[in-house]
C-alpha positions as CSV (number, residue, x, y, z in Angstrom):
1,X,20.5,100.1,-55.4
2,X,23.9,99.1,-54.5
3,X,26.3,101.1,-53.6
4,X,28.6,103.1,-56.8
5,X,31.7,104.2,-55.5
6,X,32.4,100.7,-53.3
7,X,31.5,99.0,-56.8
8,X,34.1,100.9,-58.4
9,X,36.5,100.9,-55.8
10,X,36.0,96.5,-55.5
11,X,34.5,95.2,-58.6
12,X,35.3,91.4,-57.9
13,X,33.1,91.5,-55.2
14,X,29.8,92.6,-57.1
15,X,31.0,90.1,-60.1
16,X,31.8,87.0,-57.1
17,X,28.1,87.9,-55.7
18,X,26.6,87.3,-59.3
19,X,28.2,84.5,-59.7
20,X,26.6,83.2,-56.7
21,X,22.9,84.0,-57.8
22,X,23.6,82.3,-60.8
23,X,23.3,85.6,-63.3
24,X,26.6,86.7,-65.9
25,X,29.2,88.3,-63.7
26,X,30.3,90.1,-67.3
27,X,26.9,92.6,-66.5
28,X,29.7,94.5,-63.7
29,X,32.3,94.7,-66.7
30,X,29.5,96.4,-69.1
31,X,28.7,98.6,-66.0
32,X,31.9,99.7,-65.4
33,X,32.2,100.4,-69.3
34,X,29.0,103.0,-69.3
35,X,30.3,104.7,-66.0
36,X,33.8,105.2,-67.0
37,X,31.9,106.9,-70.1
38,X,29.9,108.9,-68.1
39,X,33.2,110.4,-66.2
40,X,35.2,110.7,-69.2
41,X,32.4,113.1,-70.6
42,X,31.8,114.7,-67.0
43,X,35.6,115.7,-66.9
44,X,35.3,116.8,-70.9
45,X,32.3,118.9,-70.1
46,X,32.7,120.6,-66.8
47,X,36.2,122.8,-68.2
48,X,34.8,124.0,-71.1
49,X,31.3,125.2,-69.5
50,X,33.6,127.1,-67.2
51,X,35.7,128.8,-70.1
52,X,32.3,129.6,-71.6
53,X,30.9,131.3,-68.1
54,X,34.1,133.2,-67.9
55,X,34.0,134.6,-71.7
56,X,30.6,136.0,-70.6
57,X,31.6,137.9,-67.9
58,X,34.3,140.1,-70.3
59,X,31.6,142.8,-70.9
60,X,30.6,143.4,-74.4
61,X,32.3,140.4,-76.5
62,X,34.4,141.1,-79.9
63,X,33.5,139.0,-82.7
64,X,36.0,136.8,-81.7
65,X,35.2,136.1,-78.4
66,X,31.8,135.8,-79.6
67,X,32.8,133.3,-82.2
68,X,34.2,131.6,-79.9
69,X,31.9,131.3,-77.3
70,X,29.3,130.2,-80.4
71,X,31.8,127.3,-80.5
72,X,32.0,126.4,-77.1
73,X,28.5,126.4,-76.8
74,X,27.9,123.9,-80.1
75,X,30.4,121.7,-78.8
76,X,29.2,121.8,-75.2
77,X,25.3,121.4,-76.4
78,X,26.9,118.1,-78.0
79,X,28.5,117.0,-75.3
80,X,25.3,117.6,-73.2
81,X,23.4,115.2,-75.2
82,X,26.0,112.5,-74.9
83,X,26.2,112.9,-71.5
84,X,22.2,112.7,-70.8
85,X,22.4,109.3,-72.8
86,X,25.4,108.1,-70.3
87,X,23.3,109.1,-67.4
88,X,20.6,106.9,-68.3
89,X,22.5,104.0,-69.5
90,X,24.8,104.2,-66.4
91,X,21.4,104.3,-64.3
92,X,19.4,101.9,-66.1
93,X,22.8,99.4,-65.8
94,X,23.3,100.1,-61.8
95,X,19.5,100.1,-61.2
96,X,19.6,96.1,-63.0
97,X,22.2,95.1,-60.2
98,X,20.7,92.9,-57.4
99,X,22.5,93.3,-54.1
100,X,25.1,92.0,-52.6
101,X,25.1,88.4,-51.5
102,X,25.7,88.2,-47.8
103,X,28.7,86.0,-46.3
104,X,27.0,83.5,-44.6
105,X,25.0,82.6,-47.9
106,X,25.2,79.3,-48.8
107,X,25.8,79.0,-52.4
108,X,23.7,77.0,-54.9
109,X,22.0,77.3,-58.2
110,X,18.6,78.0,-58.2
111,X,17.2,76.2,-54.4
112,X,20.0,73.6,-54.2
113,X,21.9,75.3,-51.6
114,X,18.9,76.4,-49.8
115,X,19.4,74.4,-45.8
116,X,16.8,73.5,-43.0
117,X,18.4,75.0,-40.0
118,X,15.6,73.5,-37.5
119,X,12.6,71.1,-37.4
120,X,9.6,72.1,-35.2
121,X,6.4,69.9,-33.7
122,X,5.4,66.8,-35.2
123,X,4.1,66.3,-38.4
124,X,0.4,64.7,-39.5
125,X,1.7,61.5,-41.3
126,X,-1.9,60.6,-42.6
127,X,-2.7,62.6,-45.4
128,X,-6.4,63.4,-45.7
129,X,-7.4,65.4,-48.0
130,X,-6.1,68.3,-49.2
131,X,-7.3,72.0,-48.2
132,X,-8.8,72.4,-51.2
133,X,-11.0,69.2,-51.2
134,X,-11.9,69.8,-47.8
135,X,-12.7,73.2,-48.0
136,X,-15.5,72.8,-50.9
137,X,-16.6,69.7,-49.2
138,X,-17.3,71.8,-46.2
139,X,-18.8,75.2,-48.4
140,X,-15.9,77.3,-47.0
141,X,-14.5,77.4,-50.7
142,X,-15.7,78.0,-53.7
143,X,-13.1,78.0,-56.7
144,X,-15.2,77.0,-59.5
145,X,-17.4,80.2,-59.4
146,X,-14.0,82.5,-58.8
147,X,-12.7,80.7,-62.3
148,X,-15.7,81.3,-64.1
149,X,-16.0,85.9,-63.3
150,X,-12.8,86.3,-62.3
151,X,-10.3,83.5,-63.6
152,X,-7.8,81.0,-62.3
153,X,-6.0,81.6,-58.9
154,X,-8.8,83.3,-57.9
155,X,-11.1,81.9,-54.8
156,X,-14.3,82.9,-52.9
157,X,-13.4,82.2,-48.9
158,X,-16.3,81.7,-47.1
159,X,-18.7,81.4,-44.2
160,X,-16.3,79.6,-40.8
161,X,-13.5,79.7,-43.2
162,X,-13.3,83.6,-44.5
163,X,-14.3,84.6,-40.5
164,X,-11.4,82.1,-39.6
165,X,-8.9,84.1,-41.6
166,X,-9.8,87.1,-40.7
167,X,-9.7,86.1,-37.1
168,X,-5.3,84.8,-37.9
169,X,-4.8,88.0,-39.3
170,X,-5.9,90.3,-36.3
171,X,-4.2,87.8,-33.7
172,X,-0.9,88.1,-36.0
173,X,-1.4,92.3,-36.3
174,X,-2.4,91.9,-32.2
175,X,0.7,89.8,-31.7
176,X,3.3,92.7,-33.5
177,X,1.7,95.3,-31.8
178,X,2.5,93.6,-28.5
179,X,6.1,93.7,-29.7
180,X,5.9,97.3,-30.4
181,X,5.1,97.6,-34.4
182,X,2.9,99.9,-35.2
183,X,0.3,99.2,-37.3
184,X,-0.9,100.7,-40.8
185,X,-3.4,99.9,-43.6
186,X,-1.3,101.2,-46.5
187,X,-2.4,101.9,-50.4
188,X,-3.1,98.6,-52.6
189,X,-2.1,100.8,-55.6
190,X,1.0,102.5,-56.4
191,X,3.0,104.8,-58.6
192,X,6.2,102.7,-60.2
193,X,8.4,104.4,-58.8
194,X,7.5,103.1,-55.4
195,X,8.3,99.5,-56.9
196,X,11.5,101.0,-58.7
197,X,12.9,102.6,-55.1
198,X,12.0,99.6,-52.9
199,X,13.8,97.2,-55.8
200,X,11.2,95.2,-57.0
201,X,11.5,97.3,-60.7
202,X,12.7,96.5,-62.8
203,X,13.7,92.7,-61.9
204,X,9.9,91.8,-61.2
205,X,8.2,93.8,-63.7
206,X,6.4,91.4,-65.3
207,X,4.6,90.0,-62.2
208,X,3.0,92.9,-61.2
209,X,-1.1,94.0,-62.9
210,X,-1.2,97.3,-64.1
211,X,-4.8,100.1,-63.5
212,X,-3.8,101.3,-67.3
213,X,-5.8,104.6,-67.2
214,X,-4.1,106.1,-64.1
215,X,-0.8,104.6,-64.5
216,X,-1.1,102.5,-61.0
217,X,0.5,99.0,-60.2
218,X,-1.2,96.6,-58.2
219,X,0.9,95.8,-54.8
220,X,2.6,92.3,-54.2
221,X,3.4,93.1,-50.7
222,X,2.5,96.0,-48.3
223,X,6.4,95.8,-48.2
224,X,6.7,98.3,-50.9
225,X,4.0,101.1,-49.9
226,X,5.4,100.5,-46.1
227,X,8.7,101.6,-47.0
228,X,8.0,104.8,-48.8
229,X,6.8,106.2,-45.6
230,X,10.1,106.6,-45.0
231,X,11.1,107.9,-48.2
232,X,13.7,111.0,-47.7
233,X,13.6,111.0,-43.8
234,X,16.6,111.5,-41.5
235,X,15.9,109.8,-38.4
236,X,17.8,110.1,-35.2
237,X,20.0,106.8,-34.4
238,X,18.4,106.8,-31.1
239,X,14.7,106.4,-32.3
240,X,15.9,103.0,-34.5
241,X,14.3,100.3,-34.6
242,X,11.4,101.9,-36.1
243,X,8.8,98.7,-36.4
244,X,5.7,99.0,-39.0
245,X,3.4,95.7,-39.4
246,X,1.0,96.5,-42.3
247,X,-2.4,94.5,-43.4
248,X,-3.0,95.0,-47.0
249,X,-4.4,92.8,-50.1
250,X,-2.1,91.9,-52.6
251,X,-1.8,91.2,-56.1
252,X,0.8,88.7,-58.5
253,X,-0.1,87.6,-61.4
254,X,2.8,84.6,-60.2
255,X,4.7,84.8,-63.8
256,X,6.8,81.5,-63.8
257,X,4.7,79.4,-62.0
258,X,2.5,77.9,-64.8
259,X,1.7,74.5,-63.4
260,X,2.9,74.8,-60.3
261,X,0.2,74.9,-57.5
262,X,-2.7,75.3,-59.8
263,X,-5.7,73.3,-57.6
264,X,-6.5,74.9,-54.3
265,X,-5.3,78.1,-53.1
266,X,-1.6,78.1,-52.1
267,X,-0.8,80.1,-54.9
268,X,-3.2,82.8,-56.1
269,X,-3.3,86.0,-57.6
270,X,-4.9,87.6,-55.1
271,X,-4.5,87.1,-51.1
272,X,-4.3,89.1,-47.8
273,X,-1.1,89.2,-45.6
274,X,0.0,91.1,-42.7
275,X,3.8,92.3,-43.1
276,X,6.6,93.2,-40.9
277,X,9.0,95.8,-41.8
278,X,11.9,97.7,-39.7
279,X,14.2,100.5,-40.5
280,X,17.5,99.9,-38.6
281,X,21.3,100.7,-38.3
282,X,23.8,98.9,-40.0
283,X,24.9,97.3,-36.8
284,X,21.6,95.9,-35.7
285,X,20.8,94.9,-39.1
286,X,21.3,90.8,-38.0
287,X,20.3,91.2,-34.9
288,X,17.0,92.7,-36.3
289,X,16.7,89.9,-38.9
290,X,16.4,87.6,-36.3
291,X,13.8,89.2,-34.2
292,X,11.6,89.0,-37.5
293,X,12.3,85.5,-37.9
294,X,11.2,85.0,-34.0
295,X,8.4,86.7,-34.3
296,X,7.3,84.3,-37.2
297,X,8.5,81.2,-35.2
298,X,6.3,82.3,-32.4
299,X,3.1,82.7,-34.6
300,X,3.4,79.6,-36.1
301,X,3.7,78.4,-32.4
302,X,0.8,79.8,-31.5
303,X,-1.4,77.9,-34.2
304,X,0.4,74.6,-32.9
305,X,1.5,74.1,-36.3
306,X,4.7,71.6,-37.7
307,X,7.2,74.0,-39.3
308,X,10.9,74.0,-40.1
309,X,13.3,77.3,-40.5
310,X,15.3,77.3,-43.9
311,X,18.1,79.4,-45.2
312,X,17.7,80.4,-48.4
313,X,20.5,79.6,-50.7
314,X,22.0,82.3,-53.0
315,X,20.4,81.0,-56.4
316,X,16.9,81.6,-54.7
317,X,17.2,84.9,-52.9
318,X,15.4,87.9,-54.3
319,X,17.1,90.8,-56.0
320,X,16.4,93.0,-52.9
321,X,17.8,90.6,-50.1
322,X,20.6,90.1,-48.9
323,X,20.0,87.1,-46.8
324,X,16.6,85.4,-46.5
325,X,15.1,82.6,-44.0
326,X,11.9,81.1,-44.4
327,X,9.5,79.5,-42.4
328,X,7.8,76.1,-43.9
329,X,4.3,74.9,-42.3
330,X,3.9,71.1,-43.0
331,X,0.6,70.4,-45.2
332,X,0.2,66.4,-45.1
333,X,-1.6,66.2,-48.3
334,X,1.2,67.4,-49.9
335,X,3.8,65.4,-47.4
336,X,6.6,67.9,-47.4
337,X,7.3,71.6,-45.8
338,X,5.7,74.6,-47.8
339,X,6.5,78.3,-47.2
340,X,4.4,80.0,-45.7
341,X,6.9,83.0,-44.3
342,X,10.3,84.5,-45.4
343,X,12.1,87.4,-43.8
344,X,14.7,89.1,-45.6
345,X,17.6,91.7,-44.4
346,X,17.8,93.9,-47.8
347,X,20.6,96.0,-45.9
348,X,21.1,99.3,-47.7
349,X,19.3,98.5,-51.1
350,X,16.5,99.8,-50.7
351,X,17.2,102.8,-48.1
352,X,19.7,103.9,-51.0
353,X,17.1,104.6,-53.3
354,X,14.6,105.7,-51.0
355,X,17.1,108.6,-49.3
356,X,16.3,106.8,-45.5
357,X,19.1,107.8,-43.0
358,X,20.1,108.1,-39.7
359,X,21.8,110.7,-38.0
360,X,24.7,108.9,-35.3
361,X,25.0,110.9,-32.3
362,X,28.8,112.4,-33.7
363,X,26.4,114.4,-36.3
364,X,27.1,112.3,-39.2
365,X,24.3,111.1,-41.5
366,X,24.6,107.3,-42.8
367,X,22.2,104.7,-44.8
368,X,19.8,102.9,-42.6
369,X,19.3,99.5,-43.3
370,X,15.9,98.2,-44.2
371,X,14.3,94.5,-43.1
372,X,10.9,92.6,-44.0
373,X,9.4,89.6,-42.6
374,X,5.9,88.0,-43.3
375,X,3.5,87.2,-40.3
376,X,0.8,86.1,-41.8
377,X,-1.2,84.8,-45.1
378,X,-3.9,82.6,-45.9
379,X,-1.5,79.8,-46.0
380,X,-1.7,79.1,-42.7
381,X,-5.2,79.2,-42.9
382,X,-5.3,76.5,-45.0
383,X,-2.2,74.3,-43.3
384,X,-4.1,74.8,-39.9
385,X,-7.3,73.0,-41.7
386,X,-4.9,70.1,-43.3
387,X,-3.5,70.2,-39.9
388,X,-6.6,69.5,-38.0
389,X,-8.9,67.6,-39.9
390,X,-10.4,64.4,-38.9
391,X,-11.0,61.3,-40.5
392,X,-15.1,62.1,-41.1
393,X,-14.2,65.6,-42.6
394,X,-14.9,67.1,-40.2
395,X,-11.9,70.3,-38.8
396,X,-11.5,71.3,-35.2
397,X,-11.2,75.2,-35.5
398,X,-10.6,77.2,-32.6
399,X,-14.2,78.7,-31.3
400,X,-13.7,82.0,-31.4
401,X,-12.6,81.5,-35.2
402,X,-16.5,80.3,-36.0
403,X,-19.2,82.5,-36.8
């Protein structure tokens, strides 16, 4: 959530930052309408529930005082009800509001302005074939059963394959431990509000499945479960950076990508992925967001794959960033970088709506800034194996990743 009174106080700046995502800079203007509303009926209200407290400290009323204080309280009860609608609008309207659009940004609809700020290794001209094509070829992947009892984007990783994965994720979980995260399986299922105080509700609403019954949504990322450990807390300046890396499944039902990435299993419902997240000061907030990035650079090292670094343009960044860099592993069947990691400094968006604070060491309490970064997923299973095939279909995998 951003931040009320500075969006009051500088309203050009919110409407300049939605103009840079691309989205109707008229939405501040609507804003500001509902809130001025909302004060207009705060100021109305808050006199005349004081003349009505002090009528009914006068003893026993005369019928006039009590005819009047009948008044005051019809009016006030209609006031009240005005007022509760104000308070919804105005939150339903700030709550819509993305966040701010860092400086260094560059600006571009949709992924024109996103920028390759490094190239790394050297790329597999030769195609091959692609993961997918391998992977059956080889009975480490079996797609056409998944379809059949569970639907598309669904797979069954198996045999060398599934214990290969499982073998990336605990060497990128050992690897953040080493750099001092601490580690946590968190919930695959959560309340909405979880989703609506981390920022992904109610922009990404429709890409998220739903346990009817008990009211539960499906995780995208252990991002959002992750963060509402630290729902409410105060934490002392001096304990920041606090550094959680979480292993969880997760679950998108990948709304606006019909067509895209439909063979193979780039893009699928349902995958496992080890996350990075930090809780930091405002002044370490860059600083921090480049540590994440390093720590995803030096993963990707590790597997001896091709990459490149990209900064993600301002018609591409998610409603909770503020600034986002990805990391791209080559996959030669496709002939072009694909991301496989992004790492995003949200700033004070989500530690707004969470309550997550720090106390400096002059006594005063301030929002902490919250940061995310992706270590691992499947997709660099499957760019190691495009990676590292040979030309009788046959893929060197490390030994220790066989059965």
């Amino acid at each position: 959530m951003i931040d009320r009174e500075l969006l009051r106080q500088n309203p050009h700046q919110f409407r300049d930052s939605l103009t840079k995502r691309g989205e109707d800079p008229a939405r501040i203007d609507e804003y500001l309408k509902l809130d001025t509303k909302w004060r207009e009926l705060t100021v109305e209200i808050d006199p005349l529930r004081a003349e009505k407290n002090q009528l009914s400290r006068g003893g026993k009323p005369t019928p006039a005082v009590l005819k009047k204080a009948q008044a005051l309280a019809k009016r006030i009860s209609a006031i009240e009800s005005e007022l509760k609608k104000a308070e919804t609008a105005v939150k339903t309207a700030l709550w819509s509001l993305p966040n701010l659009v860092a400086a260094d940004v560059p600006v571009g609809k949709e992924e024109s302005a996103n920028t390759t700020i490094g190239q790394f290794g050297h790329i597999r001209l030769r195609a091959g074939l692609s993961h997918h094509e391998l992977m059956t070829k080889l009975g480490w992947l079996d797609l056409k059963t998944a379809a059949e009892f569970s639907g598309s984007r669904f797979r069954y990783l198996k045999g060398d394959a599934a214990w290969a994965h499982l073998q990336i994720m605990g060497e990128a979980l050992r690897l953040a431990v080493h750099h001092g995260f601490t580690p946590i399986i968190p919930p695959v299922m959560t309340r909405a509000e979880t989703l609506e105080k981390t920022g992904y509700l109610p922009f990404l609403k429709d890409d998220f499945f739903k346990v009817e019954k008990d009211d539960l949504l499906l995780s995208g990322t252990s991002e959002q479960t992750l963060l509402a450990l630290f729902a409410g807390q105060t934490f002392k300046e001096e304990e920041l950076p606090i550094r959680l890396v979480g292993f969880s499944t997760c679950f998108r039902r990948e709304v606006g990508s019909y067509g895209k990435d439909v063979e193979g299993m780039f893009r699928q419902h349902q995958f496992d992925k080890v996350e990075m997240v930090s809780i930091t000061t405002p002044e370490k907030s860059v600083e921090e967001h480049e540590f994440l990035v390093s720590m995803e650079e030096e993963f990707v090292k590790k597997l001896k794959l091709p990459y490149q670094k990209v900064l993600i343009g301002s018609g591409d960044l998610g409603p909770t960033a503020a600034k986002k860099i990805d990391i791209e592993a080559w996959f030669p069947s496709q002939a072009r970088y694909r991301e496989t990691h992004s790492a995003s400094n949200c700033t004070d968006f989500q530690t707004r709506r969470l309550g997550v604070k720090y106390r400096t060491s002059d006594g005063q309490d301030k929002l902490a800034h919250s940061l995310n970064g992706t270590l691992a997923t499947e997709r660099l299973l499957i760019s190691y194996i495009e990676n590292n095939q040979h030309p009788d279909g046959s893929v060197s995998l490390p030994r220790h990743w066989r059965i």
